[in-house]
FIRO-608604 format. One record per residue (C-alpha): x, y, z; residue number from 1; residue in one letter. Coordinates in nm, 2 decimals. Each point is the difference from the previous one (the first is absolute). Example, Ala and Ser with C-alpha at 12.3 -4.5 7.8 and 13.67 -1.06 7.14 Angstrom:
{east=1.23, north=-0.45, up=0.78, pos=1, code=a}
{east=0.14, north=0.34, up=-0.07, pos=2, code=s}
This chain:
{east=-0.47, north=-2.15, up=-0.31, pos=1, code=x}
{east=0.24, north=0.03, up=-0.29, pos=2, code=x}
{east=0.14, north=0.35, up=-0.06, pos=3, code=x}
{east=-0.13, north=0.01, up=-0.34, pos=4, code=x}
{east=-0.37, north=0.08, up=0.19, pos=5, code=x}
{east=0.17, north=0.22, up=0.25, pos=6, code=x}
{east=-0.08, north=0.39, up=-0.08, pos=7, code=x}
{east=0.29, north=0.23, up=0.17, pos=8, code=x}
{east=0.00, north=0.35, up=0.04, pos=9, code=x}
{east=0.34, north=0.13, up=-0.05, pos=10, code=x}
{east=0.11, north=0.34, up=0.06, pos=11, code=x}
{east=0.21, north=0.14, up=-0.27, pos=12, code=x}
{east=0.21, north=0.31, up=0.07, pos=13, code=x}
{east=0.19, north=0.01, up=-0.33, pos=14, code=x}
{east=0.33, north=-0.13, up=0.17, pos=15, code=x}
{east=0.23, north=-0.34, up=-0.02, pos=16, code=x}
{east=-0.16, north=-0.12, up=0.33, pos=17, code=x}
{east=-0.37, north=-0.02, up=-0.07, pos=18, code=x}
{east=0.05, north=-0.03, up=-0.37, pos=19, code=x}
{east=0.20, north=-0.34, up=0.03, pos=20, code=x}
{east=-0.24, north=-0.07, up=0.25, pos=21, code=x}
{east=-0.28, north=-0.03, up=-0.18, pos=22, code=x}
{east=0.22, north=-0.19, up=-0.29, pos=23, code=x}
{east=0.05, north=-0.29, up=0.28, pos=24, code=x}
{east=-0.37, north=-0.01, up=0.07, pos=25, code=x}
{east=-0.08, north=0.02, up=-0.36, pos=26, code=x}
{east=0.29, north=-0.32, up=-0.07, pos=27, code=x}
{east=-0.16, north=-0.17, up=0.27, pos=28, code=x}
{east=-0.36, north=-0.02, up=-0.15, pos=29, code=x}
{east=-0.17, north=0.28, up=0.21, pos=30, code=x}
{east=-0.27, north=0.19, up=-0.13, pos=31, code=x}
{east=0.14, north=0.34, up=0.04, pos=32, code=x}
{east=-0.15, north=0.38, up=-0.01, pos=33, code=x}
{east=0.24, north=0.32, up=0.08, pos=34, code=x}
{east=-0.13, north=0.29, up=0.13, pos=35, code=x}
{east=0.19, north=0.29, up=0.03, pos=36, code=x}
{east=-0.04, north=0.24, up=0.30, pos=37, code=x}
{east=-0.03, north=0.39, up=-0.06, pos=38, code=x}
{east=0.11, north=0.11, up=0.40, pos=39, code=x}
{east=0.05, north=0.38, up=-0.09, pos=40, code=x}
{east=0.07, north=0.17, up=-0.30, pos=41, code=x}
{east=0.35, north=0.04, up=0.00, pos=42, code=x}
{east=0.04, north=-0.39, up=-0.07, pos=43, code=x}
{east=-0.20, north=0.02, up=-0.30, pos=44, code=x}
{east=0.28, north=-0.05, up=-0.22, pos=45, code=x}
{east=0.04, north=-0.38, up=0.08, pos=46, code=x}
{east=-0.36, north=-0.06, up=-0.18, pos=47, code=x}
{east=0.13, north=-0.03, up=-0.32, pos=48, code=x}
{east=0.25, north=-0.23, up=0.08, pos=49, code=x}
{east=-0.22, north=-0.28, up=0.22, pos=50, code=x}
{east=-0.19, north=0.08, up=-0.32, pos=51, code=x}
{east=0.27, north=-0.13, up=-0.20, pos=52, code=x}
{east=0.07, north=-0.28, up=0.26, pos=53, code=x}
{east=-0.31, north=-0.14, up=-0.06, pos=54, code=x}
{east=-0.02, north=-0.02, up=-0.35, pos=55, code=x}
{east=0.33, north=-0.15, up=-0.05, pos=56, code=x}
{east=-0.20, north=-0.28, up=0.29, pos=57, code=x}
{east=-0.27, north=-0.02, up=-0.22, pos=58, code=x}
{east=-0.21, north=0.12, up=0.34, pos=59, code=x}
{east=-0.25, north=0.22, up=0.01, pos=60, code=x}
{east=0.03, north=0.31, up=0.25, pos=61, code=x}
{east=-0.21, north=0.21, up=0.25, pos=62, code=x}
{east=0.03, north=0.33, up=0.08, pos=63, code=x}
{east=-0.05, north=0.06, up=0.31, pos=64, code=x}
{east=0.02, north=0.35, up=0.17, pos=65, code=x}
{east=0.04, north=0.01, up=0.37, pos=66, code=x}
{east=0.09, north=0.34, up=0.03, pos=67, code=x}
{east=-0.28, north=0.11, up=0.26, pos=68, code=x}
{east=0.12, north=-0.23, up=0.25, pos=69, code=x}
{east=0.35, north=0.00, up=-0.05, pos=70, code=x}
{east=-0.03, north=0.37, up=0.15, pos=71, code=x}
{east=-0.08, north=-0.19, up=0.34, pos=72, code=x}
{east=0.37, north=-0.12, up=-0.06, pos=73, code=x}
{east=0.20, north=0.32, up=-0.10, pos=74, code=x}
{east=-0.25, north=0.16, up=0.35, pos=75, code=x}
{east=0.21, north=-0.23, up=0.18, pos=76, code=x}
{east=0.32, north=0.05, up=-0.11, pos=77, code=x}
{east=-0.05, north=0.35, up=0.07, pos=78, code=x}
{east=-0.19, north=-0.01, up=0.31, pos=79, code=x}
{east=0.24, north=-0.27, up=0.16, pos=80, code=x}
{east=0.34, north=0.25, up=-0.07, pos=81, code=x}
{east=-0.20, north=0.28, up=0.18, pos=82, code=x}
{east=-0.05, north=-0.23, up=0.29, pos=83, code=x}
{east=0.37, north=-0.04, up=-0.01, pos=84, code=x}
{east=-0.03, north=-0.35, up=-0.12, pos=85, code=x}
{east=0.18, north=-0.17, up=-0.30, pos=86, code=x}
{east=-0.31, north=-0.15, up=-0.25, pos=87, code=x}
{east=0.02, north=-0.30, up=-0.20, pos=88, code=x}
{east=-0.23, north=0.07, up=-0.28, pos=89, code=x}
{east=0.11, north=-0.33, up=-0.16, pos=90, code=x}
{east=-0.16, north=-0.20, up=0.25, pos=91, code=x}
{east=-0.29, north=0.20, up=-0.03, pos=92, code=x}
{east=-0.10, north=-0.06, up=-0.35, pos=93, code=x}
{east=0.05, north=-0.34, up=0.03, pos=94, code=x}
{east=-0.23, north=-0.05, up=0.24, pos=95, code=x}
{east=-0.28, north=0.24, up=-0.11, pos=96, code=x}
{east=0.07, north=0.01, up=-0.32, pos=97, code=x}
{east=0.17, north=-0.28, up=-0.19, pos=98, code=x}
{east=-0.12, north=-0.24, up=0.20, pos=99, code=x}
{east=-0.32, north=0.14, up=0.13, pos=100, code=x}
{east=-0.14, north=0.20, up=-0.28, pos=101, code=x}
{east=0.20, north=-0.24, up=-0.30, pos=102, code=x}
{east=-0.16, north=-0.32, up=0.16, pos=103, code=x}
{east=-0.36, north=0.14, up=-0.04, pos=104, code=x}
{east=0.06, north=0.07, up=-0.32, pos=105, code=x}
{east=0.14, north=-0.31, up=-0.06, pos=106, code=x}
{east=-0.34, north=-0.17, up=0.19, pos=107, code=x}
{east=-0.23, north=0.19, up=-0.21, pos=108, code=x}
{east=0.19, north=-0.16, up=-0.30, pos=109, code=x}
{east=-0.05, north=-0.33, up=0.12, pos=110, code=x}
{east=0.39, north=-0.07, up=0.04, pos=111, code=x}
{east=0.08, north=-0.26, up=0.27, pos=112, code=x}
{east=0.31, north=0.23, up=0.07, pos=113, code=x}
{east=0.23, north=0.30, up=0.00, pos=114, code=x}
{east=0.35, north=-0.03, up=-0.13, pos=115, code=x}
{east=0.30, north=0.29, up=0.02, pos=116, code=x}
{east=0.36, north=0.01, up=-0.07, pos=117, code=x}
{east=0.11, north=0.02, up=0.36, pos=118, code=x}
{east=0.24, north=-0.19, up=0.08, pos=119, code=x}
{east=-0.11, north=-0.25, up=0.34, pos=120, code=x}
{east=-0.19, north=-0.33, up=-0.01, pos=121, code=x}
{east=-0.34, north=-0.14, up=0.14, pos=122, code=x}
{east=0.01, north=-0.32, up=0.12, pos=123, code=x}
{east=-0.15, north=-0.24, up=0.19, pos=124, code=x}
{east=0.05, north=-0.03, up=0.39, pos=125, code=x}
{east=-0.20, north=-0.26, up=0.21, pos=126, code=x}
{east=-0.25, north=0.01, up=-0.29, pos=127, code=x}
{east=-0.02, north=0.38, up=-0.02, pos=128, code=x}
{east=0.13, north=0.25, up=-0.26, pos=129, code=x}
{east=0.29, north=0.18, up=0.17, pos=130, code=x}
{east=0.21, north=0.30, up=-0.15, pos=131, code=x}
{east=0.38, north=-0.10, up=0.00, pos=132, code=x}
{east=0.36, north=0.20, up=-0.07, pos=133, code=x}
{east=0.09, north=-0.03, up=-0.40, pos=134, code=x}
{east=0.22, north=-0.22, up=-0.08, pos=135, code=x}
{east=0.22, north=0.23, up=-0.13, pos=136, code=x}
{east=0.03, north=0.16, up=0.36, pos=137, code=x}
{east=0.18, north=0.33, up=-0.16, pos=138, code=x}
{east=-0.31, north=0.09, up=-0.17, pos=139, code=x}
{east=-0.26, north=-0.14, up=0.27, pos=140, code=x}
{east=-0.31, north=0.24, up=0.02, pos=141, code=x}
{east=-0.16, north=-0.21, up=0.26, pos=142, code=x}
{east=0.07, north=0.29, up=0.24, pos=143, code=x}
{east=-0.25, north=0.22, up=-0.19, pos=144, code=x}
{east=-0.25, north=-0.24, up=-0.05, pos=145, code=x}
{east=-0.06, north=-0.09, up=0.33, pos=146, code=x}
{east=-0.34, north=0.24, up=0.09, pos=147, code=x}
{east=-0.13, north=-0.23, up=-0.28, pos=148, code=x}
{east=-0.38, north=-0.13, up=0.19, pos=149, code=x}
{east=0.05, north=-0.34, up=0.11, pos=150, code=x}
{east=-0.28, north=-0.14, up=-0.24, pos=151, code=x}
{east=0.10, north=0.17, up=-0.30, pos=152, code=x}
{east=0.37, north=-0.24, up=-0.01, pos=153, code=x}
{east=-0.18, north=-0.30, up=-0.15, pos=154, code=x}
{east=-0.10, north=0.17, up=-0.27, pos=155, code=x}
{east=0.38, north=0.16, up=-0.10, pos=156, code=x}
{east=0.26, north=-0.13, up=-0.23, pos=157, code=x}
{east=0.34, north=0.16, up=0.00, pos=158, code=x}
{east=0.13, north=-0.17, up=-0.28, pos=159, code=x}
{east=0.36, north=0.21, up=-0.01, pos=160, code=x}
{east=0.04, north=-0.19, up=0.39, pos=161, code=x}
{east=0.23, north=-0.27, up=-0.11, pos=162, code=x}
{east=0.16, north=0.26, up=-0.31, pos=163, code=x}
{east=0.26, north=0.26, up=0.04, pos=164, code=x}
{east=0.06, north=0.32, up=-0.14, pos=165, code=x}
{east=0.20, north=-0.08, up=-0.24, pos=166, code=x}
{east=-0.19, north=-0.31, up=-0.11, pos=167, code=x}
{east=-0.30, north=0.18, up=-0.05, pos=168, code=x}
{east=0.19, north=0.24, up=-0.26, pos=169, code=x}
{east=0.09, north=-0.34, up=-0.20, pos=170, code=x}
{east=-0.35, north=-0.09, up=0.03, pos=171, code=x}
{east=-0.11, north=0.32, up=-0.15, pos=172, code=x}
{east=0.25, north=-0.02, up=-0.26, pos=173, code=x}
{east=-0.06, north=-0.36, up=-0.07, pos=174, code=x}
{east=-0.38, north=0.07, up=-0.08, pos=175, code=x}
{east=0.08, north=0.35, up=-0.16, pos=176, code=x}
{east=-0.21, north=0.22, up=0.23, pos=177, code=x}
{east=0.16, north=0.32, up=-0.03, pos=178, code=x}
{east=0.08, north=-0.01, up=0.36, pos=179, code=x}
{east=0.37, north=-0.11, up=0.03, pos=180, code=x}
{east=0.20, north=0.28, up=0.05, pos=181, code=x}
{east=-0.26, north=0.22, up=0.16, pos=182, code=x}
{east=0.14, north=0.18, up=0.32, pos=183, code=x}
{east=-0.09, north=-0.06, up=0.31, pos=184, code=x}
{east=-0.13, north=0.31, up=0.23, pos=185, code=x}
{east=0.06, north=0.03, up=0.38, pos=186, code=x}
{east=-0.22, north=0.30, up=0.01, pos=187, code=x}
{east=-0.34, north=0.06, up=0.18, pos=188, code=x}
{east=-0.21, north=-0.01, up=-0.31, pos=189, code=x}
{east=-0.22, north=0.28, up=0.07, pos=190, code=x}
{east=0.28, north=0.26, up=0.09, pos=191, code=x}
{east=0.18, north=0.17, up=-0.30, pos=192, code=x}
{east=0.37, north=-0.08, up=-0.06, pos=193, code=x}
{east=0.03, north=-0.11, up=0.38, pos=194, code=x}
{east=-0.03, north=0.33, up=0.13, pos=195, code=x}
{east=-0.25, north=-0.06, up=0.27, pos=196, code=x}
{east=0.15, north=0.26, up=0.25, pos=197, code=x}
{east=-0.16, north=0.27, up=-0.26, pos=198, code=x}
{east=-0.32, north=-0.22, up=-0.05, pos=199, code=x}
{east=-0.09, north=0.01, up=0.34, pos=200, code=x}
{east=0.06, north=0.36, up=0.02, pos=201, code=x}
{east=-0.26, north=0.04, up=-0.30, pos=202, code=x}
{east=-0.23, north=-0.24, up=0.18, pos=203, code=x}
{east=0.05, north=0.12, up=0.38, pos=204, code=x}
{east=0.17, north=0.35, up=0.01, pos=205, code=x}
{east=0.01, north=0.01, up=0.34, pos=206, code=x}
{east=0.26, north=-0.27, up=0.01, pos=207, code=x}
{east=0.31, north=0.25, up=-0.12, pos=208, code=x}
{east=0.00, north=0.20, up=0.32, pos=209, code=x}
{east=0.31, north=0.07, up=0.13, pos=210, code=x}
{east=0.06, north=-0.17, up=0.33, pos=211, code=x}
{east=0.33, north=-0.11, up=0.24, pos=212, code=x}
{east=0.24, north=-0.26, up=-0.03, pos=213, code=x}
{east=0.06, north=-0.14, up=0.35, pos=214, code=x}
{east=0.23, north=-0.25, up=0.17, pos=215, code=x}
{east=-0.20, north=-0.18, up=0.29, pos=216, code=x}
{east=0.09, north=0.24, up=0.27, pos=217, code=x}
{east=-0.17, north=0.24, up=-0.22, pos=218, code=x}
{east=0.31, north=0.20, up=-0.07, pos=219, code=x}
{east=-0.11, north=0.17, up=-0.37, pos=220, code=x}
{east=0.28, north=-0.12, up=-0.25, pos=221, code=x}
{east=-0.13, north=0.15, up=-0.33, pos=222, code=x}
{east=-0.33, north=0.09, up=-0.15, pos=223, code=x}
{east=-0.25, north=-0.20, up=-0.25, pos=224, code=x}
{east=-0.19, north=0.03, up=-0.33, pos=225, code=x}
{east=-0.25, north=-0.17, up=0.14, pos=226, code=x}
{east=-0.07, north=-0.40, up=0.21, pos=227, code=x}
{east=-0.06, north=-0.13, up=-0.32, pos=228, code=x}
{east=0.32, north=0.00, up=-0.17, pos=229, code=x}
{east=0.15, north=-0.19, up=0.26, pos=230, code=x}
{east=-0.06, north=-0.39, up=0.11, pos=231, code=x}
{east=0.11, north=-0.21, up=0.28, pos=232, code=x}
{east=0.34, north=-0.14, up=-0.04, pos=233, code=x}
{east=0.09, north=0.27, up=-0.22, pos=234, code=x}
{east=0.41, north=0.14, up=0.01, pos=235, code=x}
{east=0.05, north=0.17, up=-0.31, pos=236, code=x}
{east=-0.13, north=0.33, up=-0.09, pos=237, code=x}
{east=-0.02, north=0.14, up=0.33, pos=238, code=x}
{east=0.24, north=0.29, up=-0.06, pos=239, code=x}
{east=0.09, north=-0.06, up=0.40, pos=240, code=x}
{east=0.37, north=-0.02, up=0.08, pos=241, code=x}
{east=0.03, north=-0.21, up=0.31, pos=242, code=x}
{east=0.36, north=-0.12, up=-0.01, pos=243, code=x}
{east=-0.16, north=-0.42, up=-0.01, pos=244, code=x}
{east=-0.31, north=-0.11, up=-0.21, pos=245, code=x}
{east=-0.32, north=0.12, up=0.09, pos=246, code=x}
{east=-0.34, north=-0.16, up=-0.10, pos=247, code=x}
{east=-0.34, north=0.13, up=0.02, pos=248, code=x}
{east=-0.15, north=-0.19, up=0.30, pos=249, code=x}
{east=-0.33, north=0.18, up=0.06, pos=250, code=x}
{east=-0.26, north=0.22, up=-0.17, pos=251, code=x}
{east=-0.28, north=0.21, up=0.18, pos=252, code=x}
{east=-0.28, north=0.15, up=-0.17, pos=253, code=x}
{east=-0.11, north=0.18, up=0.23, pos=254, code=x}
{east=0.31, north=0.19, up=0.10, pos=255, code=x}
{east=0.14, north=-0.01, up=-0.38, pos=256, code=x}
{east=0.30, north=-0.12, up=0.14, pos=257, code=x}
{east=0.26, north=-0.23, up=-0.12, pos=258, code=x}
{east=0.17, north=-0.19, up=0.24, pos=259, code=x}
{east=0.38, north=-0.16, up=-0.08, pos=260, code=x}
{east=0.24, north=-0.20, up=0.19, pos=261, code=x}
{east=0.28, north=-0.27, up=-0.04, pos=262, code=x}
{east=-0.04, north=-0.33, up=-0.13, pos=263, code=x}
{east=-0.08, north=-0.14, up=0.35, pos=264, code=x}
{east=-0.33, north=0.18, up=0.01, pos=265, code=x}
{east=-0.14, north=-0.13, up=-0.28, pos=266, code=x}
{east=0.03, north=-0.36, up=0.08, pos=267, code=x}
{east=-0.31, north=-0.14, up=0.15, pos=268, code=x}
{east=-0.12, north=-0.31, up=0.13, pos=269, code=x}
{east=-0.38, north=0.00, up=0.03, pos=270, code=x}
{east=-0.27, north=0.13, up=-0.20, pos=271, code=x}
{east=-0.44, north=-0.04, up=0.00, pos=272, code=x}
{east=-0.14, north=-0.08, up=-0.28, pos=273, code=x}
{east=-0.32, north=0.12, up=-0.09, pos=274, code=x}
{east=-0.30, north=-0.09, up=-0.25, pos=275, code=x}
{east=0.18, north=-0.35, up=-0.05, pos=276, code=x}
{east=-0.15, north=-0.22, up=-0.27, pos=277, code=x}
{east=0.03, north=-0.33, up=0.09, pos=278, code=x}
{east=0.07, north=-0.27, up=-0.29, pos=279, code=x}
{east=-0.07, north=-0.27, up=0.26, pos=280, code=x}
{east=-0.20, north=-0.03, up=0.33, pos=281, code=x}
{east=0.19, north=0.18, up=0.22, pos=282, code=x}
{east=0.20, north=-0.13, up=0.27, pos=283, code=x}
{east=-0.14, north=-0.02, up=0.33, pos=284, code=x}
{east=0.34, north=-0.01, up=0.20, pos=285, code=x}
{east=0.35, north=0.14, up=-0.09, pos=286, code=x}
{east=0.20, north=-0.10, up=-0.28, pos=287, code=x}
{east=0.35, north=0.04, up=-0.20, pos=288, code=x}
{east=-0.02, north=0.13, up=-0.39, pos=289, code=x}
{east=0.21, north=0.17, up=-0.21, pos=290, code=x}
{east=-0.10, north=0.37, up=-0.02, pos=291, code=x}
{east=0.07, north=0.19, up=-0.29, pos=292, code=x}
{east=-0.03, north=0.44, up=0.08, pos=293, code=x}
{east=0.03, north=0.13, up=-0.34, pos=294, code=x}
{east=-0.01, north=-0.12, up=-0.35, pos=295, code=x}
{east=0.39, north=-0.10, up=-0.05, pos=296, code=x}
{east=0.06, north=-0.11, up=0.34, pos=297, code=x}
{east=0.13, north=-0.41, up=0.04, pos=298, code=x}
{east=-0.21, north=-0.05, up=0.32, pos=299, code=x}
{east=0.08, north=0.01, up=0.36, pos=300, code=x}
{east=-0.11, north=-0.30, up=0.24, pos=301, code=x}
{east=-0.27, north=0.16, up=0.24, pos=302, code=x}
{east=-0.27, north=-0.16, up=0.26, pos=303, code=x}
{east=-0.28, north=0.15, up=-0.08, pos=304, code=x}
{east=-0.30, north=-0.01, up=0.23, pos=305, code=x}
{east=-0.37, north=0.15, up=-0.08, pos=306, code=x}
{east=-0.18, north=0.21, up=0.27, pos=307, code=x}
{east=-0.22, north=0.33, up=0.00, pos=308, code=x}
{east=0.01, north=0.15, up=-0.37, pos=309, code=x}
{east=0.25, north=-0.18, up=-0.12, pos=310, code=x}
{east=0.29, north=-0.22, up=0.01, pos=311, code=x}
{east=0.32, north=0.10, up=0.19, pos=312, code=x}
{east=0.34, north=-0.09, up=-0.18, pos=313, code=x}
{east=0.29, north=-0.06, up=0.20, pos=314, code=x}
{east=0.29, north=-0.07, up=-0.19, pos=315, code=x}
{east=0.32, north=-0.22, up=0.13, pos=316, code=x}
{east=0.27, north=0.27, up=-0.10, pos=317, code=x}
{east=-0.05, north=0.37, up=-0.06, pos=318, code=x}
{east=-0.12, north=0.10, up=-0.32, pos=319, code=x}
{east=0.09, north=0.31, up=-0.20, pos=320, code=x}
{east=-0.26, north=0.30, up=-0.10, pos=321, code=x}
{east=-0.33, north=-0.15, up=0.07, pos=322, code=x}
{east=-0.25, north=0.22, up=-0.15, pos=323, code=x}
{east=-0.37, north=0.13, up=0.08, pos=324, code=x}
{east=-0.20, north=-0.04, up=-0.30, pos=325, code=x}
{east=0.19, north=-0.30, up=-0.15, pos=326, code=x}
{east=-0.08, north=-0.37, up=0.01, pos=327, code=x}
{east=0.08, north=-0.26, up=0.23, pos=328, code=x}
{east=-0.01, north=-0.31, up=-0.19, pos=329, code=x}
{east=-0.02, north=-0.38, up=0.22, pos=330, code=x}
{east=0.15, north=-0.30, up=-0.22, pos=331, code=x}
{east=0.03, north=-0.35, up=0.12, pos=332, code=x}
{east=0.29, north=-0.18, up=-0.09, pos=333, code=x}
{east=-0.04, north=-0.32, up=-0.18, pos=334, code=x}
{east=0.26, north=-0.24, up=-0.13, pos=335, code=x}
{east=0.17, north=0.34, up=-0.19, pos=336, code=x}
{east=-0.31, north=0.13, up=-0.10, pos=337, code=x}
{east=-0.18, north=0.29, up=0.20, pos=338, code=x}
{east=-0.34, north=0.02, up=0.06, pos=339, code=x}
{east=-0.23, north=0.35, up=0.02, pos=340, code=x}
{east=-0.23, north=-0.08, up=0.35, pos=341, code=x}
{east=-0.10, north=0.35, up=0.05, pos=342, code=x}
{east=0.11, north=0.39, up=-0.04, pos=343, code=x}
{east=-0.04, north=0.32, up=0.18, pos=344, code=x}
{east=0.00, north=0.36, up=0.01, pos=345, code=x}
{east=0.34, north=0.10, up=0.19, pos=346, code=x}
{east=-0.20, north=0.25, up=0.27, pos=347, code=x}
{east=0.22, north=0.04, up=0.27, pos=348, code=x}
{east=0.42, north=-0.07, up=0.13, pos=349, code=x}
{east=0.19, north=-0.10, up=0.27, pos=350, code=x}
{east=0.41, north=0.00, up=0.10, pos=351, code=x}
């Protein structure tokens, strides 16, 4: 089928990313159809601008508001920090909402597919779609797009996967979108000006309790504002004088407590995974892949092997601040190019 009778669904934030995405789509003869998602109120402001977007496409848009749902997502974030876990509300919306909720739309449209400016690529592995690493490995997403359902990856173009940052801005330029020279946030979308230390306390007040600071004898160093200001791995901040650098190696909900020690008790080896979506059919014996523990991480070599809940990880050199909550992320390696197999909920660690 030629693009030209190919209907796409792309999701259009009002930034460089998805706005030169949808150019490509639209350069390569797709039929395409923005929609705008309204995920709380505070990101609002961005409606005008897809707005703009799309006219200067000559697309039209959607509106659509997914702000009842997205409150599952910002329920998580807050529930998982009073577990004593950190979240990755990223992933989340992907998954439920960009490419759970999105792809119904885009199905009750009659679009063949869902596009995105996310930068990774779908390709085809022993006949199957398979999610791979960008090209442009600095600004690879693939690590949050990996709780994407199995099914749902033939149906995805990432048209930014072969692009980089940089290109896209020409592209924008090029076709006079608006979108060039638009900044790019690191914030968590829902959480004003990054402060999510005082969300959460809005949201859970329980959280700021005051509670010990601990080394793993239990001797009490110092006292906290509260677990949730602190995160595995963590050394600055900690207003705790030790003479050598001390990192936050455990948190306990359930005694308030915040555990530090030196950099030798926050390297582990071994972690479970949990909840694991699988991108393939899952191994039935043990097997080597490059794990990825958090979003900016290169990847460690691991053998990974599958058994009660989950998958156990057991990486081939220790690895640094492994975190409850986060995202262990399995890639196969393939002639340079990395390839998503599966993900899971980081549950529990081990030295």
């Amino acid at each position: 089928m030629s693009p030209s009778r190919i209907k796409v669904v792309v999701a259009l934030s009002g930034g460089v990313d998805s706005s030169a995405a949808a150019a490509l789509l639209l350069e390569a003869g797709y039929e395409c159809i923005g929609v705008f998602l309204i995920t709380s109120e505070r990101g609002r402001h961005a409606e005008e601008e897809a707005r703009e977007v799309a006219r200067r496409l000559g697309i039209d848009l959607h509106i659509l508001d997914v702000r009842a749902q997205f409150e599952q997502i910002v329920d998580y974030f807050c529930d998982e920090y009073s577990r004593g876990r950190t979240p990755n509300p990223c992933v989340v919306c992907n998954r439920l909402i960009k490419f759970g909720r999105l792809w119904e739309f885009a199905r009750e449209t009659g679009a063949q597919f869902l596009a995105t400016g996310h930068y990774a690529t779908i390709a085809r592995h022993n006949g199957e779609p398979a999610l791979y690493e960008s090209a442009n490995t600095a600004k690879d997403q693939s690590y949050v797009l990996s709780m994407i359902e199995r099914q749902v990856l033939g149906h995805v173009l990432f048209p930014m996967g072969e692009y980089s940052k940089s290109q896209a801005r020409q592209i924008a330029r090029r076709l006079g979108l608006g979108t060039h020279d638009k900044e790019e946030s690191q914030e968590i979308c829902f959480v004003p000006d990054d402060a999510y230390a005082a969300f959460l306390e809005e949201r859970r007040p329980s959280l700021s309790r005051k509670g010990p600071i601990t080394d793993s004898s239990g001797r009490v160093l110092g006292t906290h504002g509260g677990i949730h200001r602190y995160t595995i791995g963590q050394r600055r901040g900690l207003r705790v004088a030790m003479g050598q650098p001390y990192y936050v190696t455990r948190l306990d909900p359930l005694t308030n407590t915040v555990e530090l020690g030196p950099k030798g008790e926050v390297m582990h080896r071994t972690l479970t995974a949990t909840g694991v979506n699988w991108l393939v059919d899952p191994p039935s014996s043990p097997w080597t892949a490059t794990v990825k523990v958090r979003y900016n991480s290169p990847g460690k070599a691991a053998t990974l092997t599958l058994g009660g809940d989950g998958v156990r990880v057991e990486f081939h050199g220790p690895v640094m601040a492994i975190t409850s909550g986060q995202l262990a992320v399995f890639y196969a390696d393939e002639n340079g190019r990395r390839r998503v197999v599966g993900a899971g909920w980081i549950d529990r660690v081990a030295h």
